[in-house]
MIDRENPA-537555 format. One line per 4 residues: their letters; for each residue y, z, x of N, C-alpha, C. Coordinates in steps of 0.1 Angstrom, whole numbers. Layout:
MIDRENPA-537555
A) Y/Z/X/Y/Z/X/Y/Z/X | ...
END
This chain:
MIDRENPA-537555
XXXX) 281/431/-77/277/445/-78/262/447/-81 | 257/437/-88/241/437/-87/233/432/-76 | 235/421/-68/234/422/-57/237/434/-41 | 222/434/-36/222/440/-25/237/438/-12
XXXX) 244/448/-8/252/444/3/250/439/12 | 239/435/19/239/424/30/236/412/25 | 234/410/15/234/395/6/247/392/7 | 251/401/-2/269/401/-3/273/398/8
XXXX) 273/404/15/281/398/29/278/382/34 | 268/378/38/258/365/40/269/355/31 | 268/359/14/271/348/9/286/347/7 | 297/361/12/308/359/10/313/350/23
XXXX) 307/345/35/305/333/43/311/320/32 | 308/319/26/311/310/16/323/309/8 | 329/317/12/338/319/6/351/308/7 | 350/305/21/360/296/26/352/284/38
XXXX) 343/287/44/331/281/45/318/272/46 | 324/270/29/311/263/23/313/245/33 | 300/238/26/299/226/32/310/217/30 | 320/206/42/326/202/36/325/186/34
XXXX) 335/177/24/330/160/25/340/160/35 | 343/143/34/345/133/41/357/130/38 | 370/130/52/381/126/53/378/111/45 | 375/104/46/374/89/39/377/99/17
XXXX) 370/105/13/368/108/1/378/119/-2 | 384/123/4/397/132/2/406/121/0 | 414/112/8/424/99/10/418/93/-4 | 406/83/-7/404/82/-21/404/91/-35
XXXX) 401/99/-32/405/108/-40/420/108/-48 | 432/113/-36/444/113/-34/450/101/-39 | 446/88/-35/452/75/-37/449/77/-53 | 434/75/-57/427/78/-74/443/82/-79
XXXX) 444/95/-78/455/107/-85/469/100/-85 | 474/92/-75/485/89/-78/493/90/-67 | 484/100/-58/493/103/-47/499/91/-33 | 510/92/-29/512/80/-17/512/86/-3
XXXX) 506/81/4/494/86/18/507/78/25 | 514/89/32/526/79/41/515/80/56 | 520/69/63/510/66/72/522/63/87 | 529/74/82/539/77/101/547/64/101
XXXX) 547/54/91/561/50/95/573/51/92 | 584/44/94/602/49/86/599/48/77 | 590/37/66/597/37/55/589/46/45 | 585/55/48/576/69/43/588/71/33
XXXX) 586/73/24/596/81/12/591/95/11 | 602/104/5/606/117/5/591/124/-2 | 587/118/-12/579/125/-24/564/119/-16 | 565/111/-3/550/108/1/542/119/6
XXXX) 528/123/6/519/129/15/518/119/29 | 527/131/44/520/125/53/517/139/59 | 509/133/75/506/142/85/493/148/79 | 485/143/71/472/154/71/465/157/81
XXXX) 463/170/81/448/171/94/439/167/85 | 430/158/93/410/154/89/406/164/92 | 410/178/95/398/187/96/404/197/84 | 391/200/72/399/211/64/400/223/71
XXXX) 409/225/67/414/242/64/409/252/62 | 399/250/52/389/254/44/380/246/34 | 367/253/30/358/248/22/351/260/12 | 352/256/-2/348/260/-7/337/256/-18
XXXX) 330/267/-27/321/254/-37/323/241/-49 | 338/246/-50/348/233/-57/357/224/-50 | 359/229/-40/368/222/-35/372/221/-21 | 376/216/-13/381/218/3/397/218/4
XXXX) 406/221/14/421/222/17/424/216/29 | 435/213/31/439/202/42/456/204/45 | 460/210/55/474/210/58/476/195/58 | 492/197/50/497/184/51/515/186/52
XXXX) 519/175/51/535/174/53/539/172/39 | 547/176/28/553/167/19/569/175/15 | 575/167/12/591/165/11/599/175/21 | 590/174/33/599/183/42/598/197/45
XXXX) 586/198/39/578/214/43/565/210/45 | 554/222/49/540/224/46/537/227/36 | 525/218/34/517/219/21/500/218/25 | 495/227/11/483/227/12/479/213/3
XXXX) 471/208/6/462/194/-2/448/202/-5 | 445/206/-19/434/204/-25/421/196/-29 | 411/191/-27/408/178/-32/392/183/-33 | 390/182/-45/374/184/-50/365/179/-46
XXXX) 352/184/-43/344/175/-40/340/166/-44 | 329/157/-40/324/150/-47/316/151/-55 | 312/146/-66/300/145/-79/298/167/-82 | 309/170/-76/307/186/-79/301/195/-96
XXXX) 311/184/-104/307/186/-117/294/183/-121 | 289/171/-115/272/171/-120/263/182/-115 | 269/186/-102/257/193/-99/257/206/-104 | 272/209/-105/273/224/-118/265/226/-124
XXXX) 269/211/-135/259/213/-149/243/210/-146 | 236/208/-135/225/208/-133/219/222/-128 | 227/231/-120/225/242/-120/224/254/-128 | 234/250/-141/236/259/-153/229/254/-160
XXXX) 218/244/-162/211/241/-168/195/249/-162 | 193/248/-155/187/254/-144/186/272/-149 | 198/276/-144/204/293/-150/203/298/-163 | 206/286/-173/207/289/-188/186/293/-188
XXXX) 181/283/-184/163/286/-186/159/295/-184 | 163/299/-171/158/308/-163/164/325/-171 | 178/324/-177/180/337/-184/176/338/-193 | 171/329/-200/168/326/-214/151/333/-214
XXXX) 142/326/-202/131/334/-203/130/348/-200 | 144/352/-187/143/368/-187/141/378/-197 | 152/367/-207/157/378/-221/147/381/-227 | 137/369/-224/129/365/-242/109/372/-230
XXXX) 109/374/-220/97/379/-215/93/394/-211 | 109/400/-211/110/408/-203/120/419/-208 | 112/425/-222/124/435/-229/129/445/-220 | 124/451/-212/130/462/-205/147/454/-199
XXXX) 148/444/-198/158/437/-191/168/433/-200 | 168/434/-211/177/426/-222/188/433/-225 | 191/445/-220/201/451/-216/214/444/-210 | 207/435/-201/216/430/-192/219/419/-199
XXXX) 214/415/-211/219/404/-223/225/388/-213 | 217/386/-203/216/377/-193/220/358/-202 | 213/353/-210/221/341/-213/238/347/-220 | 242/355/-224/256/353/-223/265/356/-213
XXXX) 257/363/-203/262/365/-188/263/353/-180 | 255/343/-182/251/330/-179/266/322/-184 | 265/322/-196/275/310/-205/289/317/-201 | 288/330/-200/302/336/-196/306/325/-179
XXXX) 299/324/-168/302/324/-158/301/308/-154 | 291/305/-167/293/290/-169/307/279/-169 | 314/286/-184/331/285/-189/337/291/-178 | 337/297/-167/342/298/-153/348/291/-146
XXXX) 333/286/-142/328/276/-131/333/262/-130 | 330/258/-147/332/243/-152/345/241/-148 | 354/254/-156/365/251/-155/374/255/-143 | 367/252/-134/373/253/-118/373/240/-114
XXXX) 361/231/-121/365/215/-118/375/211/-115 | 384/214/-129/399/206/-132/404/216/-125 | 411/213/-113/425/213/-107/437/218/-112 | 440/209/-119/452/213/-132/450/224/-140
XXXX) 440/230/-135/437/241/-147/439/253/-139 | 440/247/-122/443/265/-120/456/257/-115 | 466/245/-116/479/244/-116/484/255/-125 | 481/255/-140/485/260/-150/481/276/-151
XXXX) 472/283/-143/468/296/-139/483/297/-132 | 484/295/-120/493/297/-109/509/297/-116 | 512/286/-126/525/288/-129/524/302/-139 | 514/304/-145/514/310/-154/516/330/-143
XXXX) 509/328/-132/511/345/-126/522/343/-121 | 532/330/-116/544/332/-108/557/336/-123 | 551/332/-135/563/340/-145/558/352/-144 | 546/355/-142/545/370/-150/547/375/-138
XXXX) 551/372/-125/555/380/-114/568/381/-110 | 575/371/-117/588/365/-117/599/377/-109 | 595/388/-120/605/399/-109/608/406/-101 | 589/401/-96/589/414/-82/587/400/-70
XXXX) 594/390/-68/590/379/-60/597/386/-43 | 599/401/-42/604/404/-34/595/409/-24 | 585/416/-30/568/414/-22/556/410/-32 | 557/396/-36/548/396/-43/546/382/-49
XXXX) 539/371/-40/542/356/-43/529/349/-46 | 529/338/-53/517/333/-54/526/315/-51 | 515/307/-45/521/295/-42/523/287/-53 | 536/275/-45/543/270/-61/536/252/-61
XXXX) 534/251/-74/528/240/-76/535/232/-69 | 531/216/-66/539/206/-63/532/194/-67 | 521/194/-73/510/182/-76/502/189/-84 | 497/182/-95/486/182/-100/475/171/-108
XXXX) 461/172/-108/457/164/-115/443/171/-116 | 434/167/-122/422/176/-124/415/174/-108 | 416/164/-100/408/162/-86/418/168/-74 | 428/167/-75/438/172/-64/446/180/-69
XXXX) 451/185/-58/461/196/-64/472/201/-49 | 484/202/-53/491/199/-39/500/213/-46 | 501/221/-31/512/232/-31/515/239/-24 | 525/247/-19/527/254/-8/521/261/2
XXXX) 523/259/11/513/269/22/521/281/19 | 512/288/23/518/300/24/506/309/39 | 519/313/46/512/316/61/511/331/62 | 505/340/67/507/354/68/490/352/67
XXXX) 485/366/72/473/370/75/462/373/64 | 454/365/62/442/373/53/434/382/54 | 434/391/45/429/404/40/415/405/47 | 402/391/47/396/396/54/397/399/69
XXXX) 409/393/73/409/395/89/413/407/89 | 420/413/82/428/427/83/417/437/83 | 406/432/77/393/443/73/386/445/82 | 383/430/90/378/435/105/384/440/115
XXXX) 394/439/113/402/447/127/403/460/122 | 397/468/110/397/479/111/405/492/112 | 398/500/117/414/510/124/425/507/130 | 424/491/137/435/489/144/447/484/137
XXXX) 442/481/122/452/478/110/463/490/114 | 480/482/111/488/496/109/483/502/99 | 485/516/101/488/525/88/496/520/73 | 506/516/83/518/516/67/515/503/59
XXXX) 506/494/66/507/479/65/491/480/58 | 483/489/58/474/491/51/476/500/39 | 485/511/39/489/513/24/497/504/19 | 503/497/28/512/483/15/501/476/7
XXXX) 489/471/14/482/463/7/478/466/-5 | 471/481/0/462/489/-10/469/490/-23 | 483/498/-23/488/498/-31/496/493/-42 | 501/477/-33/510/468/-40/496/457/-52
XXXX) 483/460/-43/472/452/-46/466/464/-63 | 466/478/-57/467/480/-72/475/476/-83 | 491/476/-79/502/470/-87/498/458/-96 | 492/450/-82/491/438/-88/478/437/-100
XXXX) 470/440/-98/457/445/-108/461/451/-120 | 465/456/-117/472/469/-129/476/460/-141 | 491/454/-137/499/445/-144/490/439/-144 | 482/431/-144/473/421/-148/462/425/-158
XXXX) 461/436/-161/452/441/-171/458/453/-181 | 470/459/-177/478/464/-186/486/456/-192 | 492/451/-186/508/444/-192/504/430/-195 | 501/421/-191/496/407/-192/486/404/-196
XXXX) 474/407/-194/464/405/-204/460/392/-199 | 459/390/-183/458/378/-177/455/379/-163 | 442/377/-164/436/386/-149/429/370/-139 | 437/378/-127/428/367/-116/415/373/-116
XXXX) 407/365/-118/393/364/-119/387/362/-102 | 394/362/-95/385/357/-81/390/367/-70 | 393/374/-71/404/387/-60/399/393/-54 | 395/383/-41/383/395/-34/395/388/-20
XXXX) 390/393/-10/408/396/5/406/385/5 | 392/372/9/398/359/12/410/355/2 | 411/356/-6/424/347/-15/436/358/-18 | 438/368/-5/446/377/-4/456/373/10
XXXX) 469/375/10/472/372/26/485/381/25 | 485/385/34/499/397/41/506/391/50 | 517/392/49/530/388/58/536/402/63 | 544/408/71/549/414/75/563/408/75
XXXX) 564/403/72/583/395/68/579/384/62 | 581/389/46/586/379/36/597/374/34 | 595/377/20/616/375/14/625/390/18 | 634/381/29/646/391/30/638/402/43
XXXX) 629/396/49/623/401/63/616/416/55 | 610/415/46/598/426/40/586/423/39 | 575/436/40/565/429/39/559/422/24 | 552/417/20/547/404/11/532/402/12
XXXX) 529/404/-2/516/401/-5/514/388/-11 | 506/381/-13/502/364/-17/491/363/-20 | 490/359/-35/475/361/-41/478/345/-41 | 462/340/-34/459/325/-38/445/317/-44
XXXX) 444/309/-49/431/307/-58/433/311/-69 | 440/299/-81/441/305/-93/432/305/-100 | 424/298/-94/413/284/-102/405/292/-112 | 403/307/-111/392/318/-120/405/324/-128
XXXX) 407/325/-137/416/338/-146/406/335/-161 | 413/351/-169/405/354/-176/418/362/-185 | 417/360/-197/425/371/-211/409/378/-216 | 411/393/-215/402/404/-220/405/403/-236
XXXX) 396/405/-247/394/408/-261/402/425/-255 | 406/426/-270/412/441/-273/405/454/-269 | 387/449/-272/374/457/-273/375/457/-257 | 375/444/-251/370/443/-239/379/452/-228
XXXX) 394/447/-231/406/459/-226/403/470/-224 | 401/476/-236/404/489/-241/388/498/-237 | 378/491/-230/365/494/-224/370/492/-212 | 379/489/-210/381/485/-190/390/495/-187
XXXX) 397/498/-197/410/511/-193/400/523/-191 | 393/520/-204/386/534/-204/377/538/-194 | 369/529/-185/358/530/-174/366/532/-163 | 382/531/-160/391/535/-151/396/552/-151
XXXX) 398/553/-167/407/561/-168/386/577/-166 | 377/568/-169/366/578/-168/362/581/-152 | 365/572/-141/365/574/-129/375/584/-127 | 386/583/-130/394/591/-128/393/605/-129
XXXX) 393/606/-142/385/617/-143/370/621/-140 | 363/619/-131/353/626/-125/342/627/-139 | 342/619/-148/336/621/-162/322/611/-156 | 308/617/-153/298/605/-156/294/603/-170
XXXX) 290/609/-172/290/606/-185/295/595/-199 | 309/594/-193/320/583/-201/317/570/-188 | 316/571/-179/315/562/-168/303/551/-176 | 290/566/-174/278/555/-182/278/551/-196
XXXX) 288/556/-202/288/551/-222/295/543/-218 | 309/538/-212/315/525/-205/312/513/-208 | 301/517/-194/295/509/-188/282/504/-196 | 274/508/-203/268/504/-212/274/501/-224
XXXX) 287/499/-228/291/493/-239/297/477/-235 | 291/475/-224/298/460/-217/288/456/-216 | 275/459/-217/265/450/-222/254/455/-234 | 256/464/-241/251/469/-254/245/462/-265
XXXX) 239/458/-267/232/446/-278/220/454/-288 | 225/451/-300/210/458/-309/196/450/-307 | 187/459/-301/178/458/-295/172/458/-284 | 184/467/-275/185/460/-261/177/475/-255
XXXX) 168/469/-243/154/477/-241/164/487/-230 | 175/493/-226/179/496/-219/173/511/-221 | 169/518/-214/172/538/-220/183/543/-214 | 194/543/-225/207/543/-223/207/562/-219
XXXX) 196/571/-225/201/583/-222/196/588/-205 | 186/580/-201/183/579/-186/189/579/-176 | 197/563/-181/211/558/-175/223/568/-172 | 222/579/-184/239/585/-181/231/592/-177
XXXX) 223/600/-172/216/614/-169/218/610/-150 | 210/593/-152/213/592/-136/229/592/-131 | 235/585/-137/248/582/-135/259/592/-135 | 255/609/-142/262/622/-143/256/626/-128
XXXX) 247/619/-125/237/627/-110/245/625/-100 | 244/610/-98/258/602/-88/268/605/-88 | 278/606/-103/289/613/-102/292/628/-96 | 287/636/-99/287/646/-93/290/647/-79
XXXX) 280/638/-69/285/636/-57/292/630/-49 | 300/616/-63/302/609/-54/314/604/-60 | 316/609/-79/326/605/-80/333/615/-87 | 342/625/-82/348/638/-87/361/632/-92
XXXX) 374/618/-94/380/617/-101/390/614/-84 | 404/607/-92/412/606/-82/415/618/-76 | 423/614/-60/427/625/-54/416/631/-48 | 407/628/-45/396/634/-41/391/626/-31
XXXX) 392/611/-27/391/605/-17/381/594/-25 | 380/591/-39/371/582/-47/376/572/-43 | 362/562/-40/361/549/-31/354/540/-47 | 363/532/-56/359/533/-70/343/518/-69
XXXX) 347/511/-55/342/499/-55/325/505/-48 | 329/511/-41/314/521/-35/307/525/-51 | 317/531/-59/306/540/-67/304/529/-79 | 308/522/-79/303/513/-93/295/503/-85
XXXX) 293/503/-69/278/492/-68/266/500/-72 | 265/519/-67/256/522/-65/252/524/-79 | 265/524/-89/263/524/-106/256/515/-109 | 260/502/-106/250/490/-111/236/488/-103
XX) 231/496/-92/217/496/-88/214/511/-91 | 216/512/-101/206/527/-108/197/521/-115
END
């Protein structure tokens, strides 16, 4: 949201994209973990990985994917890159400086209280390393989804270790393809998304208190016949989740429930209470003066045709 839109777009390329390694260092990897690489003959046992494709699936900045065979279905193979953790911490070392002098050069900016924005995205990142950490994300949304698995699945573990990570495919169309096709999307098959996709958000910040942190369409996929031939939504990438503080909640309900109501005013007290710090050079009465200006045109409250993700970019470039 602070970033310009055609950046945004450029770097969501990356999303699934990014550079990937070497079939040789996925197999090592795999072997490392524990895993047994059946190699197409009879005496392949039940619980082996065979049939990988060498070409991934995808690539991303932690990790690459790789259709594979195991115990008689498709599975996706996970496998981290290489030396990815050093170069993290060489980056966030990098990031930590660089916010640290924004804060400390540049009072007008300290608003944006940038090294704990840093350390926040830091405790993220790191912990996307471990594998097992979004094993333990993933089992954790398939309880709290447990009872709507009728349109509404996330894939089921079958391996874990902090370098690999093995689990179900799950096939049906991704959200970004649905976005480029545009108008030619069904109607009904586009209010399923929209809406089951609020559902799913919702519960995840009202009731649970345990939010996917990475929910943008790539790690979104639609089926038109799931369970019991319905359609079916499938959130994947657990690797980012987050529990909100009470303070933090109860500022998130409220910056929804102030969209809602067509209130700029609560929109900008909100939103400057999520980065508020004593001393911080922001001119907070500027801010809502601009932000009641915007609202007025652009955000009159549900039922009015509010586009919530439009009006909180142009909120964070005021």
């Amino acid at each position: 949201d602070l970033l310009p839109v055609t950046l945004c777009l450029l770097l969501s390329r990356l999303q699934s994209g990014a550079p990937t390694h070497s079939l040789d260092h996925t197999l090592a990897v795999m072997k490392a973990a524990g895993l047994q690489i059946a190699d197409g003959r009879a005496s392949a046992q039940p619980g082996d990985i065979s049939d990988l494709e060498a070409r991934p699936l995808a690539s991303g900045s932690i990790a690459q994917v790789h259709l594979a065979q195991c115990r008689g279905q498709v599975v996706v193979v996970k496998v981290r890159h290489p030396r990815v953790d050093e170069e993290l911490m060489l980056d966030f070392e990098l990031l930590v400086r660089a916010a640290h002098a924004l804060h400390t050069w540049i009072p007008p900016l300290r608003w944006l209280n940038a090294p704990s924005t840093v350390s926040q995205f830091e405790t993220a990142m790191t912990g996307q390393c471990d594998l097992s950490q979004e094993a333990r994300h993933l089992q954790a949304f398939r309880h709290n989804f447990r009872r709507k698995t009728s349109w509404m699945a996330f894939p089921k573990v079958l391996f874990a270790s902090p370098a690999v990570l093995v689990e179900t495919f799950e096939p049906g169309e991704l959200a970004t393809d649905l976005a480029r096709r545009g108008t030619e999307v069904d109607r009904d098959e586009a209010h399923f998304i929209i809406a089951r996709g609020e559902d799913v958000y919702l519960q995840m910040l009202l009731v649970d208190n345990f939010m996917h942190a990475d929910l943008h369409p790539g790690n979104m996929v639609y089926r038109s016949a799931g369970v019991l031939g319905k359609p079916q939504l499938v959130i994947l990438d657990g690797g980012m989740a987050a529990k909100l503080t009470a303070d933090e909640q109860r500022n998130f309900i409220g910056l929804l429930q102030a969209f809602g109501d067509g209130d700029g005013g609560a929109v900008a007290e909100r939103i400057l209470d999520f980065s508020r710090r004593p001393g911080a050079g922001r001119d907070a009465e500027g801010f809502k003066k601009e932000v009641k200006a915007m609202c007025a045109q652009k955000c009159r409250g549900y039922g009015t045709g509010l586009d919530i993700g439009f009006v909180l970019r142009d909120t964070m470039q005021l």
